[in-house]
N, C-alpha and C positions, 0 to 999 in steps of 0.2 A: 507493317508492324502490327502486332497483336496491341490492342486495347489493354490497358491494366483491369484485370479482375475487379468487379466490385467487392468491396470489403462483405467478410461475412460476420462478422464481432457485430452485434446487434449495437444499436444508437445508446440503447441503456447503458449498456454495460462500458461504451467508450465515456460518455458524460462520468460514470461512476468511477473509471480511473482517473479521467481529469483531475474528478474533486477531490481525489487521494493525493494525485501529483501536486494539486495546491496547497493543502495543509502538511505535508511532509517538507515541500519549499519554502513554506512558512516556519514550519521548525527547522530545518536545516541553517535558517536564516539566523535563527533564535539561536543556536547553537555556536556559530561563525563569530554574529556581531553583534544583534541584539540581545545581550546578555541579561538586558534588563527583564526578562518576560519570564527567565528560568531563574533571577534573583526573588520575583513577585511568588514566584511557584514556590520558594523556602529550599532554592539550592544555592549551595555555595561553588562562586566561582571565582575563588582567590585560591595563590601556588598551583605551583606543575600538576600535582597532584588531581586534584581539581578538573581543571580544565584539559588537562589531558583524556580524562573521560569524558567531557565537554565535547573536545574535540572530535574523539573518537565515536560517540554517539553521531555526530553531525557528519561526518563521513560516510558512515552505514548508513542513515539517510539518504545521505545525497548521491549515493550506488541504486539505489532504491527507485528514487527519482530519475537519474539517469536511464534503469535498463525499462520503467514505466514509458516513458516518452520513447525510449526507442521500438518497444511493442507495440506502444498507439501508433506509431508510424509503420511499422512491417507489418501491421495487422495480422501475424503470422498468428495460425489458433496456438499452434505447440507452444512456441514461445510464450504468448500471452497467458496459457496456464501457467506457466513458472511464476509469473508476476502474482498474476491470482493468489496462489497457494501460498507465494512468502505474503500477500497481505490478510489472508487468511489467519496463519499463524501470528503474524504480527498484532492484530487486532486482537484475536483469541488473548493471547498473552496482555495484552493491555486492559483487555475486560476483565481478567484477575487481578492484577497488579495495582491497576488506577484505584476499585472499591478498599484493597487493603492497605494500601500504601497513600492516600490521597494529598494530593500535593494544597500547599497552604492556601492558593488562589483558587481551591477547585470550583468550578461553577454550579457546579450539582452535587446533591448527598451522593454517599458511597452507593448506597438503592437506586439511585435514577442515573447514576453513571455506567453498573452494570448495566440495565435493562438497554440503554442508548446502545453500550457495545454489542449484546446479543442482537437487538436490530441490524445492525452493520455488521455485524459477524454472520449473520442468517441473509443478506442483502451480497455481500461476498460471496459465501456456499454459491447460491442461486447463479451467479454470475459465473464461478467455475465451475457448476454444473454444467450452465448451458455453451461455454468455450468448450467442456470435454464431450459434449456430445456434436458441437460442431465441428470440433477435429478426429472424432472416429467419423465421420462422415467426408471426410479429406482423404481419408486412409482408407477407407474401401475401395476408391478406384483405382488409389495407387498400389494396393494389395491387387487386383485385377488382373492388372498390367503385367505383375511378376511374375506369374504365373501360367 
């Protein structure tokens, strides 16, 4: 029997989805049962209405979360750009959203909330930089081979 491959996803970059898998499970959570944490934040989660977006927020989440752990586990580079990219967009879009829209409990001004997300948005790049150059490097030998 063949050995399993050593993973090629560098240590950084698995620790940096971890920490994503855990605060998106921490709001998925918020979203399920802890209502109290998105009541403090100045939403309302009283009628259908409501909590239907409630709901539906914590579902997208928790897909989020799902196809994350299943990439940290197949260490598949291709795959794991898919994840990259939606957390890419996903933070981008939060780094607009969170300074204009900022929820009642924010912890930081609208100013140091952007700047936090350009970090982590420029900490992502970097990470699906370096997945997209380690999966053209998967693909040359299997381009090789084709041919």
């Amino acid at each position: 029997m063949n050995p399993k491959p050593k993973s090629t996803i560098p240590l950084w970059v698995n620790i940096m989805q971890a920490v994503l898998i855990l605060i998106m499970a921490v709001q998925v959570f918020e979203h399920f049962v802890g209502h109290d944490a998105l009541i403090n934040a100045g939403l309302s989660v009283e009628g259908d209405p409501q909590l239907n977006l409630v709901y539906e927020m914590g579902s997208r989440l928790g897909v989020m979360v799902v196809a994350s752990v299943f990439v940290m586990i197949t260490q598949n580079p291709l795959q794991y750009l898919v994840v990259l990219l939606m957390n890419v967009i996903r933070e981008s879009s939060e780094g607009i959203i969170d300074p204009l829209f900022p929820v009642a409990d924010a912890p930081a001004s609208p100013a140091v909330d952007f700047g936090i997300h350009v970090v982590i948005v420029a900490i992502e790049v970097a990470a699906l930089v370096t997945v997209w150059r380690i999966s053209k490097r998967h693909e040359e030998p299997a381009l090789a081979e084709t041919t």
